[in-house]
HTML snippet that shows the backbone in 3Dmol.js (N, CA, C, O; Angstrom):
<script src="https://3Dmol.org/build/3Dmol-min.js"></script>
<div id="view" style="width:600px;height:400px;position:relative"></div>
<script>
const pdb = `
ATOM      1  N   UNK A   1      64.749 106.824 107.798  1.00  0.00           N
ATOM      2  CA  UNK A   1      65.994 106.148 107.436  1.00  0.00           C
ATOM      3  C   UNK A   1      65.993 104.705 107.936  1.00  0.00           C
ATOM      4  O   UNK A   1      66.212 103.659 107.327  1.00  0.00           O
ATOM      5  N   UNK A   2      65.613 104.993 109.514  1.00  0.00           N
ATOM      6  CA  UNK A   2      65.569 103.411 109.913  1.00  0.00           C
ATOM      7  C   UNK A   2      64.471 102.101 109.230  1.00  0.00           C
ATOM      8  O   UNK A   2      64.664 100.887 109.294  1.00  0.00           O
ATOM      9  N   UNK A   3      63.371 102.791 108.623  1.00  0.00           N
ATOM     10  CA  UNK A   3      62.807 101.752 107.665  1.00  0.00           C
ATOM     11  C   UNK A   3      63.080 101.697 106.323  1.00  0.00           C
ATOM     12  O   UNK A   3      62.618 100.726 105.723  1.00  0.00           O
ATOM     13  N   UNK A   4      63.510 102.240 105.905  1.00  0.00           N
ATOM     14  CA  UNK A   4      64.886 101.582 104.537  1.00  0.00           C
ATOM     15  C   UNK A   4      65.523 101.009 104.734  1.00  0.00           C
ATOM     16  O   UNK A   4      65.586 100.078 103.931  1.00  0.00           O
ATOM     17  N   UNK A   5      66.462 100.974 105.786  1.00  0.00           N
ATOM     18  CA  UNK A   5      67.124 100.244 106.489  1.00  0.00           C
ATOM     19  C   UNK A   5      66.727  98.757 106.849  1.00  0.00           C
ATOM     20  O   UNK A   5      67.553  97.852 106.732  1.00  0.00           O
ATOM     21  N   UNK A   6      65.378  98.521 107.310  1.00  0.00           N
ATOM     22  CA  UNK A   6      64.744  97.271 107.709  1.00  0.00           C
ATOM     23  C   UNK A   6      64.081  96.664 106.180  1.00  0.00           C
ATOM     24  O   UNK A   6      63.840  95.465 106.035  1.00  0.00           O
ATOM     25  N   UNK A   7      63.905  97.402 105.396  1.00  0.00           N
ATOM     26  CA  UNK A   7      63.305  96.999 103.975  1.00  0.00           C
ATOM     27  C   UNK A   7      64.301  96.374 103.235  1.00  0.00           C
ATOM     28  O   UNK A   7      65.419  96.887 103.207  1.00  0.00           O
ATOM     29  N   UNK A   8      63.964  94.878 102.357  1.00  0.00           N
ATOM     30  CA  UNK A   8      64.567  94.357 101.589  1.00  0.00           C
ATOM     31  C   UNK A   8      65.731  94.736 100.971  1.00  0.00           C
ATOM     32  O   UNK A   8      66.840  94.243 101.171  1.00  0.00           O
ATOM     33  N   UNK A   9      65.308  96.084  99.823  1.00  0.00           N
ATOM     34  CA  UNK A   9      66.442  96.710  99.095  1.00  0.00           C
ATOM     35  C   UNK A   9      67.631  97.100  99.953  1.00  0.00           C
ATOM     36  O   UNK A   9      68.751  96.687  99.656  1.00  0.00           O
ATOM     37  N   UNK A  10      67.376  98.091 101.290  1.00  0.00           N
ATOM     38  CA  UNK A  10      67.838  98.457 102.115  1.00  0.00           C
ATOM     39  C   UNK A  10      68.689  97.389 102.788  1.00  0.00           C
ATOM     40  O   UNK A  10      69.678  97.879 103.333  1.00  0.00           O
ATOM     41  N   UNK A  11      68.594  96.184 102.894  1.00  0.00           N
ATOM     42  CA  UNK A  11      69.005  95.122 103.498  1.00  0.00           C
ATOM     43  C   UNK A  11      70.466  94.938 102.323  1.00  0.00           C
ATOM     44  O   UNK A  11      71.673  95.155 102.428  1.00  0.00           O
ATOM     45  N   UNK A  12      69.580  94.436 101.245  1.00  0.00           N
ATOM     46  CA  UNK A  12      70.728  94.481 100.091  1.00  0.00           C
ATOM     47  C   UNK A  12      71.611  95.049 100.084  1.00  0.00           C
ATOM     48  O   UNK A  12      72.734  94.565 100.225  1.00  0.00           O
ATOM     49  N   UNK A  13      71.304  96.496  99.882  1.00  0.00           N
ATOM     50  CA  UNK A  13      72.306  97.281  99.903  1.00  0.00           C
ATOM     51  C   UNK A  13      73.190  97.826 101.144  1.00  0.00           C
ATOM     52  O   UNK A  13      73.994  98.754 101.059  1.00  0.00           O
ATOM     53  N   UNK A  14      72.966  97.256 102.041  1.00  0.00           N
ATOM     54  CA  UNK A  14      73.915  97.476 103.816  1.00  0.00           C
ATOM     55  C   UNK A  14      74.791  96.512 102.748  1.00  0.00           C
ATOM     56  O   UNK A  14      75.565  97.078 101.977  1.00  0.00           O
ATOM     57  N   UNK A  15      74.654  95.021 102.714  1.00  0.00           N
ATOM     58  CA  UNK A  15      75.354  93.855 102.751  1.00  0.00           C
ATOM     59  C   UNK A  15      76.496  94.456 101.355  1.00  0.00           C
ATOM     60  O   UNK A  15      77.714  94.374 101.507  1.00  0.00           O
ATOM     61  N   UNK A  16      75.956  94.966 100.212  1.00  0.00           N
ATOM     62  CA  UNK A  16      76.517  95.621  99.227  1.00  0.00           C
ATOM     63  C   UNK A  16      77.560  96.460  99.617  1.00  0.00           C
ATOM     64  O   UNK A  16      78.707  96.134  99.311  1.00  0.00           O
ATOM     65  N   UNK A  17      77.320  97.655 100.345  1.00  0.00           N
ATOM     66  CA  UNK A  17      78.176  98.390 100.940  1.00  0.00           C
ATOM     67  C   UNK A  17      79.217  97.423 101.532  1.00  0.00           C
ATOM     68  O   UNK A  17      80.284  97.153 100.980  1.00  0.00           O
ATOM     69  N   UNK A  18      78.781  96.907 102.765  1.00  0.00           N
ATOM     70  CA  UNK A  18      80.047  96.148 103.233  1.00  0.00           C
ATOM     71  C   UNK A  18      80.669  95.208 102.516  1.00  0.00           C
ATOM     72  O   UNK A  18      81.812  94.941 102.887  1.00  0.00           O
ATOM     73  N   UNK A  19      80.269  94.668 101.655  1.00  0.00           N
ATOM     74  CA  UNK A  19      80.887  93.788 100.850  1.00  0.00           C
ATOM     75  C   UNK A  19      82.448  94.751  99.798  1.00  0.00           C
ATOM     76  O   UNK A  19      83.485  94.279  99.332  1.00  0.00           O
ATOM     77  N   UNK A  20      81.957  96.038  99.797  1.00  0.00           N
ATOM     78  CA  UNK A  20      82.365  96.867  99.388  1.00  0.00           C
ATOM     79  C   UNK A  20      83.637  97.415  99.760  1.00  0.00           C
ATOM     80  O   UNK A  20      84.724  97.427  99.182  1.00  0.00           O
ATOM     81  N   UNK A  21      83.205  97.910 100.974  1.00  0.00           N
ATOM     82  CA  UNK A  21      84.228  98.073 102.304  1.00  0.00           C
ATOM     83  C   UNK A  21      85.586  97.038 101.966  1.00  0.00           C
ATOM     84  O   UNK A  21      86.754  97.187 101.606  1.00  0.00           O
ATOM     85  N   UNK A  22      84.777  96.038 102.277  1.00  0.00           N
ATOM     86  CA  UNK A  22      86.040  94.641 102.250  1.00  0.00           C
ATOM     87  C   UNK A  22      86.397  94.563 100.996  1.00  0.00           C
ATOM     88  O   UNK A  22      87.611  94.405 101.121  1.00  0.00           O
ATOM     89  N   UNK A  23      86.231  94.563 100.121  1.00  0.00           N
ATOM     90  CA  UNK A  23      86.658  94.347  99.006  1.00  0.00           C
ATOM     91  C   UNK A  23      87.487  95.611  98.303  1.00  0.00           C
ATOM     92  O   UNK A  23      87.695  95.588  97.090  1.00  0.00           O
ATOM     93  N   UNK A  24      87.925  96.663  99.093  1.00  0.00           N
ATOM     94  CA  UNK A  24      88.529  97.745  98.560  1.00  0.00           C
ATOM     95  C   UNK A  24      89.506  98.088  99.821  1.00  0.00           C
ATOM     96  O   UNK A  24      90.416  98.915  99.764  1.00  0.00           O
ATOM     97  N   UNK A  25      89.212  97.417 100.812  1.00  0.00           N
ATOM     98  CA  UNK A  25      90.848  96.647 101.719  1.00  0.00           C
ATOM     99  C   UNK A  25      91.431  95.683 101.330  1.00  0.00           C
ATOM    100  O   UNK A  25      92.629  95.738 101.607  1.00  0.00           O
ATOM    101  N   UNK A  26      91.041  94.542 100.646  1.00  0.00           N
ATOM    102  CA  UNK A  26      91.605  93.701  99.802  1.00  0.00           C
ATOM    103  C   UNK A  26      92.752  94.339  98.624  1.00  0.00           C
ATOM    104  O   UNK A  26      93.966  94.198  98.478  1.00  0.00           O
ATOM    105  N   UNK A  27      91.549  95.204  97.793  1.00  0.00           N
ATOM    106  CA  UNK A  27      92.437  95.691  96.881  1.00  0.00           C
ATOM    107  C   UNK A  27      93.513  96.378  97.183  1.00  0.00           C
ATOM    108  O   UNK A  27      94.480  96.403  96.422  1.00  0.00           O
ATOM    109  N   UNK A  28      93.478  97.092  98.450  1.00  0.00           N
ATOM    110  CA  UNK A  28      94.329  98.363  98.674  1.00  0.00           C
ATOM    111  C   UNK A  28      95.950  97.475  99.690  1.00  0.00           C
ATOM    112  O   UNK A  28      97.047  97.900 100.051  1.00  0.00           O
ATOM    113  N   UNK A  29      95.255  96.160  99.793  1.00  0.00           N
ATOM    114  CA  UNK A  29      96.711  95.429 100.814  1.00  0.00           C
ATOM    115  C   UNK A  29      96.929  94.606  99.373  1.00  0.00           C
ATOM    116  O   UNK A  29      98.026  94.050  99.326  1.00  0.00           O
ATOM    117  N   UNK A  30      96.383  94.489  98.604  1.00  0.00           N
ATOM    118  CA  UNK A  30      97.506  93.453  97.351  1.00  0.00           C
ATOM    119  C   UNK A  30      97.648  94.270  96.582  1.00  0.00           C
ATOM    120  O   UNK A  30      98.744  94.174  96.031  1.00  0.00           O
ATOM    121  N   UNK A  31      97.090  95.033  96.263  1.00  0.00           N
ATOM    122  CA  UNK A  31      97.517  96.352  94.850  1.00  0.00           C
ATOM    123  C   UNK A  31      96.858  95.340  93.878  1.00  0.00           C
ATOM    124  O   UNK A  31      97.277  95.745  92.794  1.00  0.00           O
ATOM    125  N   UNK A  32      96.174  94.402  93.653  1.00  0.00           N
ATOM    126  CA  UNK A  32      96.170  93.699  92.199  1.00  0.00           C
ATOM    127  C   UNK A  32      94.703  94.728  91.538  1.00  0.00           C
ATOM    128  O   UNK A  32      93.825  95.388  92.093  1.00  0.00           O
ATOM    129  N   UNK A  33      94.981  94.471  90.355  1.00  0.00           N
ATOM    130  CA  UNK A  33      93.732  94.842  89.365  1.00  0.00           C
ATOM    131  C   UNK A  33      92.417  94.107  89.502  1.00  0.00           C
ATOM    132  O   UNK A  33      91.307  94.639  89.508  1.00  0.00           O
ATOM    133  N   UNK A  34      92.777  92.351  89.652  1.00  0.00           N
ATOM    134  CA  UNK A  34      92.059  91.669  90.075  1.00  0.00           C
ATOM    135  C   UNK A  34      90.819  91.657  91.084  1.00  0.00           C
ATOM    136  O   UNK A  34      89.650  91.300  90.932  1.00  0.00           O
ATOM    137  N   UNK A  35      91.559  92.214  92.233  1.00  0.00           N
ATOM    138  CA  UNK A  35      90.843  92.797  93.250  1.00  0.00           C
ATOM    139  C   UNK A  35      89.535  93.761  93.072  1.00  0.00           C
ATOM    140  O   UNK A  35      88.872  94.047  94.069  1.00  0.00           O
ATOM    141  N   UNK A  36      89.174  94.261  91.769  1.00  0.00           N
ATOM    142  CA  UNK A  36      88.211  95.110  91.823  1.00  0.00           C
ATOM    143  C   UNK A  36      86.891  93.844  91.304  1.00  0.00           C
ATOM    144  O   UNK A  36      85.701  93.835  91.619  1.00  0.00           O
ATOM    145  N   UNK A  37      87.514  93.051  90.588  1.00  0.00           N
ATOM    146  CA  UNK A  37      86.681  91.580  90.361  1.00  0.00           C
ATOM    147  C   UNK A  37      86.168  90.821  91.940  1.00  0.00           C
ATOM    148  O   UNK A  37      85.087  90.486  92.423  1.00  0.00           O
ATOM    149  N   UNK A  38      87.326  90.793  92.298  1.00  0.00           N
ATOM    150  CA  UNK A  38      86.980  90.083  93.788  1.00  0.00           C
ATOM    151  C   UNK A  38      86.033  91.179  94.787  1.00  0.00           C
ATOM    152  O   UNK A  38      85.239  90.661  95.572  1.00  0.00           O
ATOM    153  N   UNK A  39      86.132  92.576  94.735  1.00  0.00           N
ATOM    154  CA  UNK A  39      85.798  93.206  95.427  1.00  0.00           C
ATOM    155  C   UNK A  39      83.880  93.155  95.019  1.00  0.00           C
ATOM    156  O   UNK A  39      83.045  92.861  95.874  1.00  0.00           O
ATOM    157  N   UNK A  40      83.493  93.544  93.412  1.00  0.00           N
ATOM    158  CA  UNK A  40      82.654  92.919  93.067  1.00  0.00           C
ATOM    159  C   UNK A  40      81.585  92.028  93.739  1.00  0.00           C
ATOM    160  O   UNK A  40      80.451  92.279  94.149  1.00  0.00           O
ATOM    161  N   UNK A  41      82.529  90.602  93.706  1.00  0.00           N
ATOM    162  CA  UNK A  41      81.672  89.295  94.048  1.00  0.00           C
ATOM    163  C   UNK A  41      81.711  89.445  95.657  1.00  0.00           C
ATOM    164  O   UNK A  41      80.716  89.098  96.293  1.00  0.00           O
ATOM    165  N   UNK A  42      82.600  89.844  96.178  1.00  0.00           N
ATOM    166  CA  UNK A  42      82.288  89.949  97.805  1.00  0.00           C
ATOM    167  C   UNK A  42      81.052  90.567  97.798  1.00  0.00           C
ATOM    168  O   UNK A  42      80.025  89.976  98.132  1.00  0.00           O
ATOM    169  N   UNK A  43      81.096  92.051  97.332  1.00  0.00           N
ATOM    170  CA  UNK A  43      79.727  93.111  97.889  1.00  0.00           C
ATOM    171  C   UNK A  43      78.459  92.295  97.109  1.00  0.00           C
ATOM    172  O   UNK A  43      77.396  92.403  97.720  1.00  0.00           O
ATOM    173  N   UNK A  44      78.397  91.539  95.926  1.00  0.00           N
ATOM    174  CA  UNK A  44      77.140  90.637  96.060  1.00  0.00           C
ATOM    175  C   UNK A  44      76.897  90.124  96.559  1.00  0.00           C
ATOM    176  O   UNK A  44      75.694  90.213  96.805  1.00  0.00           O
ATOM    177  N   UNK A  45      77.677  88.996  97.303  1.00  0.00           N
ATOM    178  CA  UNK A  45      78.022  87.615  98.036  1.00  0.00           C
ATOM    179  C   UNK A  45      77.626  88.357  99.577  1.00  0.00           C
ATOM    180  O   UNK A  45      77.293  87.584 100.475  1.00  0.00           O
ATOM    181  N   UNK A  46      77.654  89.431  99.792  1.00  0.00           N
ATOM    182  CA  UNK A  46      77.008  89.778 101.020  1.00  0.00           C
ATOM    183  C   UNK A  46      76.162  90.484 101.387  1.00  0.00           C
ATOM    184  O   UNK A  46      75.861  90.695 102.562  1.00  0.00           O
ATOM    185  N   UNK A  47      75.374  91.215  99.855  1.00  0.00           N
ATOM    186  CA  UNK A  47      74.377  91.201  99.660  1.00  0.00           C
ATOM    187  C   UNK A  47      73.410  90.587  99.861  1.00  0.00           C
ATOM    188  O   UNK A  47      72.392  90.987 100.425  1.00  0.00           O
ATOM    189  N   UNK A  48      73.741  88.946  99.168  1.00  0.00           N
ATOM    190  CA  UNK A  48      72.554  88.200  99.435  1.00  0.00           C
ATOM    191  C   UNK A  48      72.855  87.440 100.835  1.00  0.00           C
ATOM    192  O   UNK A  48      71.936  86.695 101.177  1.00  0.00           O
ATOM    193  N   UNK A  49      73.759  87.479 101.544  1.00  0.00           N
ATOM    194  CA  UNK A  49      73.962  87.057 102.937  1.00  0.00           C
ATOM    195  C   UNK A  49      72.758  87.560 104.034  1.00  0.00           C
ATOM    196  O   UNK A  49      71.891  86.984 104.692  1.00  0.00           O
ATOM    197  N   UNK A  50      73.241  89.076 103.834  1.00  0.00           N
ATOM    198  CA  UNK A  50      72.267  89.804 104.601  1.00  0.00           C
ATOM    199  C   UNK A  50      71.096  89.808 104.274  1.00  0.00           C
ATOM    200  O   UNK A  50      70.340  90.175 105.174  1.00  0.00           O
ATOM    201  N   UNK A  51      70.463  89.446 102.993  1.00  0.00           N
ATOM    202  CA  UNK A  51      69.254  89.308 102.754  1.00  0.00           C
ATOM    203  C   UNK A  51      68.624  87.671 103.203  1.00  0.00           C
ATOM    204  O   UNK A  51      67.476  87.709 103.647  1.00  0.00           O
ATOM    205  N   UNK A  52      69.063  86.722 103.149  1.00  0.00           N
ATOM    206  CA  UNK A  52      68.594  85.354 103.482  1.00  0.00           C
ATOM    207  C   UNK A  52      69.189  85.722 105.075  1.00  0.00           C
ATOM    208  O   UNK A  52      68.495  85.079 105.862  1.00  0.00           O
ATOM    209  N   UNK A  53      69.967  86.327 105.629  1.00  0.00           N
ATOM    210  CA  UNK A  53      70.153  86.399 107.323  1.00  0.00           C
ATOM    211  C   UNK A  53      68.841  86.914 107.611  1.00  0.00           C
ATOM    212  O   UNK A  53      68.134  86.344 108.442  1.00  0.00           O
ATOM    213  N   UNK A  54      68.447  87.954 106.991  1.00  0.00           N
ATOM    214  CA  UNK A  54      67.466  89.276 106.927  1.00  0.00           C
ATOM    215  C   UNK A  54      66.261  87.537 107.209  1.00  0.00           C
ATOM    216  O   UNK A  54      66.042  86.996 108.293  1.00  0.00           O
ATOM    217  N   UNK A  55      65.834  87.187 106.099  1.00  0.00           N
ATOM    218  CA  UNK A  55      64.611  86.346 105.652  1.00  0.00           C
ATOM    219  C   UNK A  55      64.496  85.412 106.411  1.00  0.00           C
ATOM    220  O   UNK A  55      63.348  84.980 106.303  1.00  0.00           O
ATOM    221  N   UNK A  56      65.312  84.614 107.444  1.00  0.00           N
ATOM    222  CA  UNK A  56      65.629  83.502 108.202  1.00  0.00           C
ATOM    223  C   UNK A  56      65.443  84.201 109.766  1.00  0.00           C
ATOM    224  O   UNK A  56      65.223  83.459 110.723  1.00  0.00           O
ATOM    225  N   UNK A  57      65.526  85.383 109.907  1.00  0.00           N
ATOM    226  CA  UNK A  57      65.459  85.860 111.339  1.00  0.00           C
ATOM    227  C   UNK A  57      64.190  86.516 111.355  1.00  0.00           C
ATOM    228  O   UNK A  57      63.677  86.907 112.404  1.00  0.00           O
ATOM    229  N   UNK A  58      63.517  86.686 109.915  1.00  0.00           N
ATOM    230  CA  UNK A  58      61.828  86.766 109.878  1.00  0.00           C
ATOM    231  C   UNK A  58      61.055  85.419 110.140  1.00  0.00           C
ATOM    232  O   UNK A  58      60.156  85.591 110.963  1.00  0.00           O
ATOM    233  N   UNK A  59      61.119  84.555 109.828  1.00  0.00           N
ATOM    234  CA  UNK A  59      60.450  83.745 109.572  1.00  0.00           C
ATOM    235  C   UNK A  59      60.864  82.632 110.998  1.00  0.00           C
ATOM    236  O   UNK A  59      60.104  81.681 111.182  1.00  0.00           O
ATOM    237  N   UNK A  60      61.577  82.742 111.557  1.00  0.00           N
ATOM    238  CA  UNK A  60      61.981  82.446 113.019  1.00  0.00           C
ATOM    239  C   UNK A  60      61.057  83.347 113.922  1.00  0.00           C
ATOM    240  O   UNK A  60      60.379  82.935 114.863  1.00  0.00           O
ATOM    241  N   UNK A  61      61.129  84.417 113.554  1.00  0.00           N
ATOM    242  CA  UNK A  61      59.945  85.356 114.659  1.00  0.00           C
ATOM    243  C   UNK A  61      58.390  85.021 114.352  1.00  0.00           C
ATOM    244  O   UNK A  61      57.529  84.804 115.205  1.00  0.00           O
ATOM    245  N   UNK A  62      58.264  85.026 113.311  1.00  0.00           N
ATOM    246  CA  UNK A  62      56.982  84.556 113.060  1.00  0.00           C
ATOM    247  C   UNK A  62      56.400  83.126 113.064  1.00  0.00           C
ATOM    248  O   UNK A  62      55.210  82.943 112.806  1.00  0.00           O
TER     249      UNK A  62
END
`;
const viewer = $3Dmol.createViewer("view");
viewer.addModel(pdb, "pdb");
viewer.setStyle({}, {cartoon: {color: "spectrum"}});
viewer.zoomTo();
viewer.render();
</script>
């Protein structure tokens, strides 16, 4: 588990999930429809967070 976890996709998809998370407390404190749009672009938007955090704390070690 823990090296899926450290693997690219795996990286993606943590940041996905949480992007997720937040974006379905958003929806659930405004009630809007909107919110499933916003909830969306968050869980990408921190997708690729965690992946360039992920790629920048490699390439610092090495």
């Amino acid at each position: 588990m823990m090296k899926f976890l450290n693997s690219e996709l795996g990286i993606w998809l943590s940041g996905v999930v949480f992007g997720i998370i937040i974006g379905n407390v958003l929806w659930v404190k405004t009630g809007s429809e909107k919110a499933w749009l916003i909830a969306t672009l968050i869980a990408i938007l921190a997708g690729v967070l965690m992946w360039f955090y992920r790629r920048g704390k490699e390439s610092r070690k090495g």
